[in-house]
Each structure stands twice: as C-alpha cells, then as structure tokens.
Residue, then its C-alpha position, 0 to 999 in steps of 0.5 A: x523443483x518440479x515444473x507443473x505445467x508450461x504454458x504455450x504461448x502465441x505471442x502473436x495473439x498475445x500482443x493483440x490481447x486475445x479475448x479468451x484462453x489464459x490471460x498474462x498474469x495468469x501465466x505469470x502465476x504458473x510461471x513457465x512458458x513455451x514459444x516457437x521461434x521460426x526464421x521470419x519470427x525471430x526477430x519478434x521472439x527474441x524481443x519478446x524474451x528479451x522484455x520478458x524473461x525476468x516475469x516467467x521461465x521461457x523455454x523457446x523451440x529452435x529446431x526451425x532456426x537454422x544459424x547457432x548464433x541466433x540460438x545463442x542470441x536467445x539464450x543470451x536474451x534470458x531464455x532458461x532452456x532450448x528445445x533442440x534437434x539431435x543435431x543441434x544439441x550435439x554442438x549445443x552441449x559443447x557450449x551451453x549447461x546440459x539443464x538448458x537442453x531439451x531433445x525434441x523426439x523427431x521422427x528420424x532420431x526417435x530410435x532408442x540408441x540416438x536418445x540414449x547417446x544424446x542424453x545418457x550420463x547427462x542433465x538434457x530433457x525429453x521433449x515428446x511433441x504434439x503426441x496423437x497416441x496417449x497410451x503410447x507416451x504414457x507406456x513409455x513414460x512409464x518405461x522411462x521411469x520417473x525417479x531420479x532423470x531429466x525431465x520429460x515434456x509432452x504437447x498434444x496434437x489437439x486439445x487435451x482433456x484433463x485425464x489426458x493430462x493427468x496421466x501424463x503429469x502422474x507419470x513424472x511428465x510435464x504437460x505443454x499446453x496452449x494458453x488458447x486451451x486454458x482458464x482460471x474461470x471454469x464456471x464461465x468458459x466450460x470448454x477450457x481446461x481449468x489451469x488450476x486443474x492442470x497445475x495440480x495434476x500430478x500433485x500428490x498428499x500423504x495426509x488424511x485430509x489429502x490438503x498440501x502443505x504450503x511454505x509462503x515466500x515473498x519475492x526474495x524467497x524468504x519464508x514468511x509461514x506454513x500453511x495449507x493448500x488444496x485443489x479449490x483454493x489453489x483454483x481460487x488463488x489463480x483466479x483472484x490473483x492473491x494468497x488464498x489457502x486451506x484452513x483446516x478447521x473453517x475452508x477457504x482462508x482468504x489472507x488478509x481479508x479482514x486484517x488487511x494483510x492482504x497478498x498479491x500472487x506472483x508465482x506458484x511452484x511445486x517442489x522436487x517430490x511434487x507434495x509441497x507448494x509454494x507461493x511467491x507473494x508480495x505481502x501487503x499490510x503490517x505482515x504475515x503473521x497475525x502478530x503484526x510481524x513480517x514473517x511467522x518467524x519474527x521480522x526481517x533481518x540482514x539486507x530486506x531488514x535494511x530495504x524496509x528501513x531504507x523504504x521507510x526512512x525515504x518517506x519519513x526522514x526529518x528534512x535537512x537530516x542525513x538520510x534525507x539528503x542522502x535520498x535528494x543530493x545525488x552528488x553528496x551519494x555519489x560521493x559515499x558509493x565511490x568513498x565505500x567502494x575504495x575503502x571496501x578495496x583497500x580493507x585487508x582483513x576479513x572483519x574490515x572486509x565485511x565491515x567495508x562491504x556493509x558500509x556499500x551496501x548500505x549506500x548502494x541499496x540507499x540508491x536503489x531505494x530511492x529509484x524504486x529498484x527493490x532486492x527483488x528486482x536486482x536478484x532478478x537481474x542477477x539471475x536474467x545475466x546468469x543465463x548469458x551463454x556469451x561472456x565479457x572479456x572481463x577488462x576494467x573501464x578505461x578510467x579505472x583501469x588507467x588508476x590501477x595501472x592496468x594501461x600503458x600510457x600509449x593505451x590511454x585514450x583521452x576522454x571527450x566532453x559528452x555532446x549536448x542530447x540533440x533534439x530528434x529529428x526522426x518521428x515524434x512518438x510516444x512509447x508503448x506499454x501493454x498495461x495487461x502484461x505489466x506489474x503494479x510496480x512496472x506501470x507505477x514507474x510507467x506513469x511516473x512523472x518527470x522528476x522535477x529538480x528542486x534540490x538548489x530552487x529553494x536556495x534560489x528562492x529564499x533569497x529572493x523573497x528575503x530581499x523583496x520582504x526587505x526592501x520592496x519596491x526596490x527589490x521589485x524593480x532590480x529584480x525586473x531588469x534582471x530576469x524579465x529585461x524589462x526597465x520599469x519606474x513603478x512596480x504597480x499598474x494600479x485601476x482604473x486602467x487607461x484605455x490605451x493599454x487594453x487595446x485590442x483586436x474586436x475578435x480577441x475581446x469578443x473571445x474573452x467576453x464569451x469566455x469570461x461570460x461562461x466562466x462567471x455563469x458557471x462560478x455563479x452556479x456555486x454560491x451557497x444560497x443560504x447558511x446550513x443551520x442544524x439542530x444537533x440535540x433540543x437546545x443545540x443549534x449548529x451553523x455553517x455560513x459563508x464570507x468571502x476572502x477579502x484580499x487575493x493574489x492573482x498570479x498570471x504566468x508570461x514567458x513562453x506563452x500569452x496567458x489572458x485565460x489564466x486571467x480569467x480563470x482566476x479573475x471571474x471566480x474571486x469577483x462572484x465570490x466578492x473579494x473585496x481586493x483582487x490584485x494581479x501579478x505578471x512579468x513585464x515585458x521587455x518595455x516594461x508593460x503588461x499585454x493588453x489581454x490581461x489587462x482588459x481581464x483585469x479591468x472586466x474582473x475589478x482587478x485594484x492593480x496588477x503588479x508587474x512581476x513574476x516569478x519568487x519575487x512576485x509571490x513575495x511582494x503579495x504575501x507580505x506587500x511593499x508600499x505599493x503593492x497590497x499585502x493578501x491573504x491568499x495567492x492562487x495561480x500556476x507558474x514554474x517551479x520558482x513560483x511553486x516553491x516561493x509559494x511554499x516558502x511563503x505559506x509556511x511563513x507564519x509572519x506572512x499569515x498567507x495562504x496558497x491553492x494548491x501545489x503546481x506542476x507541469x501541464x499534463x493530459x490523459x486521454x482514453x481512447x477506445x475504437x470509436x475515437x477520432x484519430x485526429x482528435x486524439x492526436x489534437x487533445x495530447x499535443x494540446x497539452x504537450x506543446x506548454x513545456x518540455x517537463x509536460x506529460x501526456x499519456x494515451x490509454x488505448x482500450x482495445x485497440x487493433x495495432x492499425x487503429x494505434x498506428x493511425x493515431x501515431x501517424x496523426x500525433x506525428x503528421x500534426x506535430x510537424x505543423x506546430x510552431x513549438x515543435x522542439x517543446x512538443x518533441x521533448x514532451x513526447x519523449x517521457x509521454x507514453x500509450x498504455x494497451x488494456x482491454x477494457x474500459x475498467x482497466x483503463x479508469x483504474x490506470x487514470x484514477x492511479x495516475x491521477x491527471x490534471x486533465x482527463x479526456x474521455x473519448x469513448x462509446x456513451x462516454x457520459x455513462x463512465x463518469x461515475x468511475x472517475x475518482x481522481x482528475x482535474x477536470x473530465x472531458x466527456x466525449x468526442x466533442x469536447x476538446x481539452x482546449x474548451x474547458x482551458x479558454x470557454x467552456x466555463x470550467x476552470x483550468x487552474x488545475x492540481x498537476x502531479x498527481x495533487x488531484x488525489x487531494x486537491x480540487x482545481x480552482x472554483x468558487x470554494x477556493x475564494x470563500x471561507x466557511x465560518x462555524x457558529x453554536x448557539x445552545x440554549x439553557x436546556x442544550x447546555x443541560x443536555x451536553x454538559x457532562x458529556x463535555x465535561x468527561x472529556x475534559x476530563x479525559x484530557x486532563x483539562x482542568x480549565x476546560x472542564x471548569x469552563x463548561x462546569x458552571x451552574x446554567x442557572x449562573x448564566x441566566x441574565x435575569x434573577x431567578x428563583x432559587x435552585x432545587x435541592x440538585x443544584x444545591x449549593x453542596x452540589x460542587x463537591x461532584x467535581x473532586x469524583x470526576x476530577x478522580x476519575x480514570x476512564x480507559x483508553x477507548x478502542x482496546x482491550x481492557x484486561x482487569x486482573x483479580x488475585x486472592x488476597x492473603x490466600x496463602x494463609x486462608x488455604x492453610x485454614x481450611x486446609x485446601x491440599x497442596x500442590x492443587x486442589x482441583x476443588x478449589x480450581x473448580x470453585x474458581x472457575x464457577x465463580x469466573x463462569x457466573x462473571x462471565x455470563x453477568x457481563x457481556x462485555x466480556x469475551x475471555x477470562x483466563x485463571x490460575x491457582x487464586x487469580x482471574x484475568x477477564x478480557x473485556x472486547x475492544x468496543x466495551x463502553x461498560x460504565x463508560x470505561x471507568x476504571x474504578x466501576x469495572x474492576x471493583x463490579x467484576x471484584x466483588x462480583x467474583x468475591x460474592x460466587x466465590x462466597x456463595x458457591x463455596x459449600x457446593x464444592x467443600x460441603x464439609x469445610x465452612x468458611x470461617x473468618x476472615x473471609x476470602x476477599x479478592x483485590x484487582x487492577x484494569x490495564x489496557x492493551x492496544x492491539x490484537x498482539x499484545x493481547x495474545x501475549x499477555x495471555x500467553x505470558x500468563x499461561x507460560x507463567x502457570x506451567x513454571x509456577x506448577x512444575x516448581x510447586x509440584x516438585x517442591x511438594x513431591x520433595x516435601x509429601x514423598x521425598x521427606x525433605x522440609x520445606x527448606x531442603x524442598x526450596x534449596x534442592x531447587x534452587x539454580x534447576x532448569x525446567x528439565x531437571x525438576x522433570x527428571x526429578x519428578x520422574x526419577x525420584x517419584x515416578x510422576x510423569x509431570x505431562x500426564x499431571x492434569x491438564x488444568x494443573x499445567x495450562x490453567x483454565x480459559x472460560x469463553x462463550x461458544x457461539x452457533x454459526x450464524x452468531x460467529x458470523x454476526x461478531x464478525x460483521x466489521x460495519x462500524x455501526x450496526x442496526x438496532x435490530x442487529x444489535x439487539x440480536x447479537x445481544x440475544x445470541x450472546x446471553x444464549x450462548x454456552x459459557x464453557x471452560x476449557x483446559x488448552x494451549x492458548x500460546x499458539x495460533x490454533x486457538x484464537x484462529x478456531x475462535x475468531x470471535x473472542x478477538x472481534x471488536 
C-alpha cells in the first residue's frame, strides 16, 4: 500500500481545537500522521498515541529523545513507525522490525555511504527533513529511483505549494505536511492546500476518461463493490465525510442519497502502484448494492454474517427466548464461554476442532455484541498489540495454570476475596472527552447511561404485586413492616386530613403556596378551550373533544429524600384537569405517618386519600384496589426501579385495565456551557442533579472552551461538592458522568438531541435564540438565570420528567397526561353518498364482508321518515353491483405491477400464415409496434419488455390506473395490444392477410414489491429469452441445414450445455450465435426517453406534488420519445443510466 500524504500534527493545537487548518475527522480520513516528540512532551505524546493509535497510523520523530526505553514505550503505545538518528536506528534495528525504521537525513550522516550502511539490503525509509531546496530532492529522488525501495518521506521548511508537492509525490515520495497547511474546503480558505489535491498528487490513471478505479471495503476490509473515482469527487468525500464517487455516465455519484444507503467515510488508501483507490466506509442502509444486498457480491458470509445476525437477534429476540437470555443473563454466557473454551481444548480432531472453536466464537461474539464491541473493533486491537515491541513471558493465569498442572504446590498462591470498591477520597471529578476527535460509535458509549440491573427486579416484583392483588390490605400492612419498618393499622390515610398532620413551619407552606400557584397557572394555560370540529368532505363532520380521566394515582417516592414537589407536580395538574378521584401514594415512615408537606399538598389538590405504601406494592394496590384503597385508571409518578417495573408489569396486565406516564429512571441533567457561563452555576446545576442517586448522570458540553475557563468549573464542581451533605452519592454519580469539548454550539445541540436528557440546561450567549434546535429534552432551561432547581420546585413547569433517553418519545408530565381525547363523525345523507364507495373498496380490499355490508345499505333506508320512491339508480335490481365488487381484485398499492400477455395458439397461427422460423424479424417488429402504441396510450407505463409472442408492461409503483383493478388493466392493456397488433398487421406482411381464426392475446397482472424483485423479474425474462433462442436456433439450424427432422433435431439436443449448442452452430454450420441479431438474443425493451429536466422532474421524492408540477410531468411524459432497444437489462448500467424507469 502506498501512503499519499501524511499529515503533521501539533497535538498541542489540536487539544485546543484549532480554529483553521485540517480538522481530526479529516486527518482520520487521510489516516496517517506525524508527531515530534521531545523530552518535556513526551509524556503528552505517548498518551496522545496511546488514545489514538487505533484511529490513524502514527509515525512519531524521536531524534530529540535521548533513553531507548522511552522509544521503546512508544512503539508499544501503537506507534506504526520511528523516525530515527543514524544512530538510533543502529540499536533500533536489533530489536524493532526494519518497516517501523525511518533515517532521518541529518546533516552529520547525509554522506552517501552512512545511508547505504544504514539501509541497504533492508526495509527502513528515508526521511528528507524540512528540505529548503526542491530541486535538490527531486534530483535526487529521482536518482534514488522509485521502483521496488523503501519509502521516502520529505517535509518542507515553509509552507508548500501544490506543485511543490506534486513533484515530490510524482516521484514516489511521500509529502509530510502540517494540518495548519491543509483544508478540505478550498472555496473558503484559499490560502490552504486542498487535502484532496495533495492526497491525489501522485495518483496516476491509465483509462481515456483519467477516472480511478475504486474497491469499496467496510471496516473489516471486506469489499462491498467497484466503482469510480476522480480528483472532484475525492475532494467532495473528504469534505462531506461519506462515500461520494465518479459515475460515468451522470458525474458526481453521492452513495446513498436517494436509497438511503448512505456511507459515513472512515479512510482512503491508495494501493502499491498508486492507480487504485480504496475507501473504507461504515455502510448504512439495506446495503451496497442496489439489490438491497450488503455487498455487490451477495451478502455477508462467515464471522460478519454472524456479527449481523447477532446485532439483529440483540434487538428482535422473543423475550424468555434462548438468545434473548444469553444477551441479559451474563452468568447463563459466562457459563456457555467457559463450557466451549473447554470442549475447544479437549477436541482432538481437525473437524472437532473446527467445530468446537465455532461453538466459542459464536459465544464470545454473542458477548461482544451485547457490549457494543463489533469485529472491527477487535481486529483494531488485534492489530494496536501487534505493534508491542515488548513481549509477555507467556505464562498462564494463576487458577488456570494451577488446573493444568503448571504449578507446584509450593507456587500456589491463595486467592483473597475482592475488597469492597471504596469511595474515592481524592478529587470529585468528571472525565473529559473531546467529542471532535470521537466516533459516532465512541460518543454512543460515552453518553451511554449507566446500566440498570433489571435481570432478577421482576422475579422480585411480580411476586409481590401477586400477594397485593390477593390479599390487599393484609398484604399492604406486612409489606410496610417489612420494607419501610414502619407498623401501621390502616393502610389508607383518607380526607379530609386532620389539621395535626399538616403542621408545618409558615416558610415551608409559604413555598409550596408559591409553587403550587405557579404550577396551577401554568397547567391551566393548557386547557383546550373548545372541541375541534372539522368538515372533511360536504356532509361529513369530524370532532375531537376532551374528558378528563376520572381515577388517578399518585405515586410520591420517599427514601432517601423529602419529595413535597413530586406532589405538587403530580397533584396541580390532575386537579386543573378535573379528575374526579386523585389518590396518593407514599412509604410510611417508621412510625407509621406520612410527612406533613405531602399531606398539606394532598389537602391544597383534593387528594380523596393517600395510600401509605411505596414501592411494587403500592403500584399494585392502585392498579388493581384493595377494600380501602380505590382502584384507578392511571398511575403516574416516578420512583426506583421496583416501582418502574410493577408499573410495567401492571400496564401490560389487561385484568388491571391501568395505564402508566411514561418509563422512569434515574435523575439526569445536560448542561451546555460556552465562555459567558458562570462556573459556579455550572458546577450548581450538575451537582443539583448528581446528589438524587448513585445511578444519576450529569453530562457537561463545553463549547469552546479554553482549558482554564474548564479548569475552573472542575475547581467549582470540586470545591462546592466537599460542602454537600450527600457527598458519598455526589461521588458515585460523578464517577459515570462526563465533560464533552466541541467547537461549536451546533455540535453541542446534536450531541444533547443524541442523548436526549431529562433535564437540559442552556448556559450560553442569547441562549433564547437556540431553543429552536432542541429536538429531544425533558424540559429546557434557558439562560444564565434559570437554574434546573427552578423548574423542579417553583417555576410552574413540571418535573416529572422521561429519563433514559425516553425523552425521544415521551413528553414530561402536563395537562394532556390527565385527559383523554374523544373522536366523533357525524355524516349527513349526502356525506354517506359521498364516502360510501370509497369505504366500501376498502372493505373490500380487506376482505370484510361485514364491513362493507355495513356501509352498503341504501341512504334512503336509514331515513327516519317515509320518503318517495327511489329513482331508477337506487332500484331495487341495484344490489346486484355487490357480486361485481365482491369480485373484484385490486393490486396491492405502492408496487410494481407487471401485467404479462402471451399469444394464444401462436404456434399454429405461425405455421398458417407461414411466418419464418427460427425469428421473423417481421414479426418481431410488428410486436414491438403494437407494444410502442400500448405504451404511449398509457402513461402509466414505464417499461415493456418482449420476446418472441409476449409482452411484459411494467406499470410504476405510484400508478392508481382504474384504482389497480386487476381485471380493468390487463384486460385494456390485452385488447389494446391485440387491436395494433390486428391493425398494423398489413404494414409489416403486405402480402400475407390475416385469416381466421384471428390473433388473440391472454394476460395476467402480478405485483412486485421492490426495486430488486422488479429487476430480477426482467432479468429472468431476458435469461429466458437467450436460452429459448439459442435452443430454437439450433434446432432449426439442425433441421433447415443439417437435414435432420424435427425428431433428430430435438434428440441431438437433449442433455447439451449452452457451449455445445455453440460449437454446433459454429462447427457444423459456420454461425457465430454472438453475431445473431441482437433482438434475437436479448429480446426488445420499449421505454421513454426523457430531456433533462423531465429526468429530474420523476426524480422529485416529494410525497405530494403540485398541481401545476404534475400537470407538467404529465405534458413531459406524452412528449416524450417511446424508443425500442435491443440491450442487456441484467446489469447495472442499464437502470443506472435510466433512473427514471424505477422512479415512483
């Protein structure tokens, strides 16, 4: 593999995200890079090639690095090559492989016979270094020569100009140059180098057209097709990031950009001999190629067959199946490793071998799956440990080596229980990524949440609820004892509610009046003033009007914290809405009451009782009552993870008939942050959030932010968590919470909308401004002076809030969430008229008798008054029309309808009017003039293929001709055939008349669902063509030439291969069967030829169109040319050239 370009890299700059020269994911693209490394720097670079060897080949100048064991360390930390002294390389070479060497030229060994020792009979480069003097180096580059040698690299001593490295790069050389001196947008920074320039510099083409042939690999190499590439569209994929090629026939191919099979860019390398490209790409969509297959070569086999039907059976898998335990049950896969690994060891044979070690790799790919690790990811480190220069003694494990015997007793060492993880006592901080330089698949597993354990919470669960639906009360008061401690009579606190329980200090009701106030105004705000009423069509009235739900439950956590607001939260909003029930829930405490906040809420939101349980069995008590606490129609309320799950359990019991808000998780908060953000605050606002639980998570987007401007938000999160009373929980919270760096506040949005948060704060400039892109949160925060505090206690918002990510499809907790909206049609006599046969098609298409019968009735019959007798329409013969509809067959909308028409009887009607045998181009053409006149009469039709006495007519996927009614379209397109066919017949046999009986023509519709069964239809009746006519044209050579009968003929041919009947033709008679006419061997395919701006016209995906954009497609297409041609429809070049004919 040749290497282009390698880029120079300042990681000093680059930790700071320089604000010009070439960015991180497009130095990943070129994929190779240059450090210096010094003494006071090494540190920093050998963590900087540690992090980062596994994204792009590093080669690191160590001349300034005196020690060989800090070489040594680098090589080890996934460094692909040393740029070294003469004398470094001479104890270098003992130890390190001669393609990681590079000799830099310095001055005291530039003498020819110091470089011929140091690299003759070997594999090191040349490194040239910041040469002043091109002409020099490109004399004596080409003195060098640049066949079969190590390679050459060359910096510069100022900034290059593209000629400058074009010379080098022509020359075999590779160019070094700084990412400062780079762009992938030369349009707007026209004092950079274009990458794209550089990186094809030296590439060289041997075709007309000058375009680059281009193998397309996914991240395991695995080729996914051939294409093409040039100078523009290589530009063009560097500077979107994805897989944009040459089409030779239309330019610029963006992959995917209207299949959906669109390609993110990973790399691009250039092969040995610098002619062919190739692109390394993560292929989304149904695949490469347009026949919905991953690669142009069918679909995957062996191990990435395996990763794909792994990743799939992960998200689809029955639950309680096999796979699906495998996936959530890491003991049972634990077990099935060990069980393989020791069956893979024990298995003598070749065929038990290979046997055993699929058994693992199934296994342990099933645990990489299920962790997100791909093959990709572990060839990568396959290849990153590849690279060690220092080696392992090789020795087994303790444990192992004990089981095989490879210890003697006196070497066994006792194996010590694993101590407790202890809190850190050091500094509370969160870990820092730059999201720049990180993959989409890196920053997934950077947000990822921390994982809830729920494999044993149901088995936990259902239980409990089971003995609550049992025995209620009973159940309620055992249950208290045994989880909240608490010893209570009555498991129901029911209104009014003393005054003694609600007692508390006037700055505490004072605050809840204000919040409760607040939250009510704002609830309020939400009421729909009046039904929406809508007239879909004249007698149809459509209407949408709102009923509160009448019974709902409350569920207010206690444990670890006093939650009043919960209460108000989920009180305020189900009294505005009128519930005419609102029952609370809440653990007890230890003496068996509930804290006076919740119940002075309870009282302020009419609360009828308040139920003095938590966890599942509270949640169980509501969903399905007791006899004192009343049964509801809906729970809503956060809670832990056993409250979670009895809320699923019990909304997916259909004997309950109950309803829950939404999913729940732990608390989380996403602040983004840019340099007008208080520290303080922003270090207030992520521990606000981080002090609910140990499993909360708080994520800090920092919008280019100066490392000192970071540093004192860490100082403040640190300074004001020493403070916090929760501090062990603050700790642990912090532990899985992280601080992403990006440049710019887009970025940031896009990384939120990804994750998705409950809470989202906004401190930034005119932050009011970028609430237009929020598109996944909880609630929004906005500005400096909003504290995520606020809207959890006073604000009026609410805060019961979707966590984990829910917020992609929930909504927090509002008004909507206590109502219920009920629809109601109201026709008229002459609405029914107007939707009766519409509904009645459909009912038919869906083969519902009763349905259709029901909407079927005469309007007339449902008058309440007499009326007069119906006109001749509605007679009372009128009900036969059901036994037509009940008949009928409509298509299957959204496909391809082929209709298929053969001759009938055309084997005798050919001997009659002695048509010549084996074609009668004649014939042929009278065929494909009557299938011309079908076409252009229906414009609904966009390809017809024929053969010999049949016509296939490929109708678009959008056709609504006859509403699809099978019957009505192939017998128009039949007879229509069968009438040019009669009618055109004395142009083409002037002297033969047609006699009786007269050519007819039968036909048949069939539906295809996609673009790919389309294609193979036609490809099957092209394949079918070529056999049919290479046999009939033996045959009849046999018969007309070889004087056999048509016996003989058929015997002779019997058991042959498409080569024999070949050499037969071409031996016995001298026929070339490739020279035959080509309307002989690939039949006829009639299609309309549009201009331009028609091509772009049927390309337009809009799913409705204008009026005036459709009457100007429908002018273009009875314009347009119907041409016939003779040409292979089998491969891609037909329908790429004619994208139109698979257009909906």
């Amino acid at each position: 593999m040749a290497v282009p370009l390698v880029v120079a890299l300042d990681i000093s700059s680059e930790t700071s995200s320089p604000s010009s020269g070439l960015k991180i994911e497009s130095i990943c693209h070129i994929g190779h890079v240059y450090l210096n490394v010094t003494p006071e720097t090494l540190p920093e670079t050998l963590s900087y090639v540690f992090a980062n060897a596994l994204r792009y080949s590093i080669s690191v100048n160590v001349t300034a690095i005196k020690e060989l064991a800090d070489v040594t360390a680098l090589l080890d930390a996934g460094a692909a090559r040393i740029f070294a002294s003469y004398a470094q390389l001479q104890e270098l070479k003992l130890t390190v492989d001669e393609s990681r060497l590079v000799l830099l030229l310095e001055s005291e060994s530039q003498n020819r016979d110091k470089i011929i020792d140091a690299i003759s009979d070997t594999s090191v480069g040349i490194y040239a270094h910041e040469i002043v003097d091109i002409d020099f180096i490109t004399g004596w580059l080409q003195e060098y020569g640049s066949g079969d040698r190590p390679p050459v690299y060359v910096s510069f001593a100022k900034r290059p100009s593209l000629e400058d490295v074009t010379l080098i790069s022509k020359l075999s050389a590779i160019p070094i140059v700084s990412s400062a001196f780079l762009t992938i947008d030369p349009e707007n920074n026209p004092g950079l180098l274009c990458a794209a320039d550089v990186f094809m510099a030296g590439v060289v083409s041997d075709r007309p057209d000058k375009l680059i042939a281009t193998l397309v690999v996914d991240e395991q190499g695995i080729a996914l097709g051939l294409v093409y590439s040039s100078p523009l569209s290589v530009r063009e994929s560097l500077k979107t990031g994805t897989g944009v090629y040459q089409s030779r026939k239309r330019g610029l191919w963006y992959k995917g950009a209207t299949s959906g099979a669109t390609q993110e860019l990973l790399r691009i390398d250039l092969d040995c001999d610098q002619d062919c490209l190739r692109f390394v790409v993560r292929q989304k969509g149904t695949g490469f190629c347009h026949l919905e297959t991953a690669t142009c070569f069918g679909s995957y086999t062996g191990l990435s067959k395996l990763q794909k039907t792994l990743e799939a059976r992960k998200e689809s898998a029955p639950a309680g199946s096999y796979t699906k335990r495998l996936f959530s049950d890491e003991k049972l896969l634990r077990a099935k490793i060990m069980e393989e690994a020791e069956e893979l060891c024990d298995a003598k044979t070749k065929q038990e071998i290979s046997f055993e070690a699929a058994d693992l790799i199934y296994f342990a790919l099933t645990k990489c799956v299920g962790a997100g690790v791909s093959l990709a990811d572990i060839e990568r480190s396959l290849d990153a440990k590849s690279l060690k220069v220092k080696r392992r003694t090789g020795d087994a494990k303790g444990k192992w080596a004990e089981k095989e015997g490879l210890l003697k007793p006196t070497e066994k060492v006792e194996a010590k229980a694993p101590a407790p993880t202890p809190i850190p006592e050091g500094r509370v901080q969160m870990k820092r990524f730059d999201a720049v330089s990180r993959s989409a698949e890196e920053l997934d597993q950077v947000l990822a949440r921390p994982i809830q354990n729920t494999k044993d919470i149901m088995g936990i669960v259902a239980p409990i609820i089971n003995d609550v639906k049992t025995r209620g009360d009973a159940a309620l008061i055992e249950l208290a004892a045994k989880f909240d401690k608490a010893e209570i009579t009555s498991p129901v606190l029911t209104a009014p509610f003393s005054p003694e329980l609600m007692q508390l200090p006037v700055e505490v009701q004072k605050a809840i009046d204000i919040s409760f106030e607040n939250i009510r105004k704002f609830h309020a705000a939400q009421k729909e003033d009046k039904p929406l009423v809508v007239e879909t069509m004249p007698g149809i009235q459509c209407s949408r009007f709102v009923r509160p739900i009448e019974r709902v439950g409350l569920y207010v956590p206690g444990g670890t914290a006093v939650l009043p607001s919960t209460a108000l939260m989920l009180g305020v909003p189900a009294q505005v809405a009128g519930c005419k029930r609102i029952i609370i829930a809440s653990p007890p405490r230890k003496d068996g009451s509930i804290t006076p906040e919740i119940v002075y809420v309870a009282h302020k939101v009419g609360a009828e009782a308040i139920v003095l349980a938590g966890g599942a069995q509270a949640v169980a008590a509501l969903a399905y009552g007791t006899a004192s606490v009343p049964k509801v129609d809906k729970i809503l309320g956060p809670g832990n993870q056993f409250v979670t799950a009895g809320k699923m359990l019990v909304s997916n019991d259909t004997s309950a008939c109950v309803s829950i808000d939404m999913p729940a998780g732990p608390s989380e908060v996403l602040v983004i942050a840019d340099s007008t953000a208080n520290p303080a605050f922003v270090a207030s606002d992520l521990l606000s959030q981080a002090e609910h639980g140990a499993d909360s998570q708080v994520i800090l987007i920092a919008v280019d932010l100066s490392e000192d401007q970071l540093q004192a938000i860490e100082d403040e999160l640190h300074s004001q968590a020493m403070k916090l009373p929760r501090l062990d929980i603050v700790r642990k919270s912090i532990g899985h919470s992280v601080i992403l760096q990006t440049q710019t506040i887009e970025a940031a949005l896009d990384l939120s909308n990804r994750y998705a948060p409950e809470h989202l704060i906004l401190q930034i400039k005119d932050a009011s401004k970028i609430v237009d892109l929020v598109e996944n949160a909880g609630s929004v925060f906005v500005g400096h002076w909003t504290p995520e505090s606020v809207g959890d206690y006073s604000a009026g918002v609410n805060h019961s809030l979707p966590t984990y990510g829910y917020a992609r499809q929930y909504s927090g907790v509002n008004l909507a969430t206590y109502i219920k909206h009920i629809t109601s049609s109201e026709l008229t006599e002459e609405g029914l008229i107007n939707v009766g046969e519409a509904v009645t098609t459909l009912a038919t298409v869906e083969e519902l008798e009763a349905h259709r019968r029901a909407n079927y009735q005469n309007p007339a019959d449902r008058r309440t008054s007499t009326t007069t007798t119906p006109a001749m329409a509605n007679s009372k013969y009128e009900y036969v029309r059901a036994f037509e509809k009940s008949t009928e067959q409509y298509l299957v909308p959204n496909t391809f309808v082929v209709v298929r028409i053969d001759g009938r009887g055309f084997h005798k009607f050919t001997a009659r009017h002695s048509l010549t045998k084996p074609n009668d181009a004649r014939a042929l053409h009278l065929m494909n003039a009557a299938a011309t006149a079908v076409v252009s009469e229906l414009a609904d039709i966009t390809l017809a293929y024929g053969v010999s006495d049949e016509f296939s007519f490929v109708l678009r996927r959008g056709c609504a001709l006859f509403e699809r009614r099978a019957a009505k379209i192939v017998t128009t397109i039949a007879s229509t055939f069968t009438a040019y066919y009669v009618h055109l017949w004395r142009e083409y046999f002037p002297d033969t008349p047609l006699t009786a009986p007269l050519p007819s023509f039968d036909g048949r519709a069939v539906v295809y669902p996609g673009v790919a069964e389309l294609r193979d239809y036609v490809a099957w009746r092209q394949v079918d063509c070529h056999i049919n006519n290479l046999y009939n044209t033996t045959f009849w050579a046999l018969i007309q030439r070889g004087g056999m009968s048509a016996v003989q003929a058929e015997e002779a041919l019997q058991r042959t291969v498409a080569a024999d009947k070949n050499e037969i033709l071409f031996k016995r008679f001298g026929i070339n069967y490739n020279d035959e006419p080509e309307m002989f061997r690939k039949g006829s395919v009639i299609y309309r030829e549009y201009e331009e701006e028609t091509i772009a016209l049927l390309g337009d995906e809009e799913e409705e169109l204008s009026k005036t954009r459709q009457k100007k497609i429908a002018r273009q297409i009875r314009k347009a040319d119907v041409v016939t041609r003779h040409v292979d429809v089998i491969k891609d070049a037909f329908w790429e050239e004619r994208p139109w004919l698979l257009a909906n």
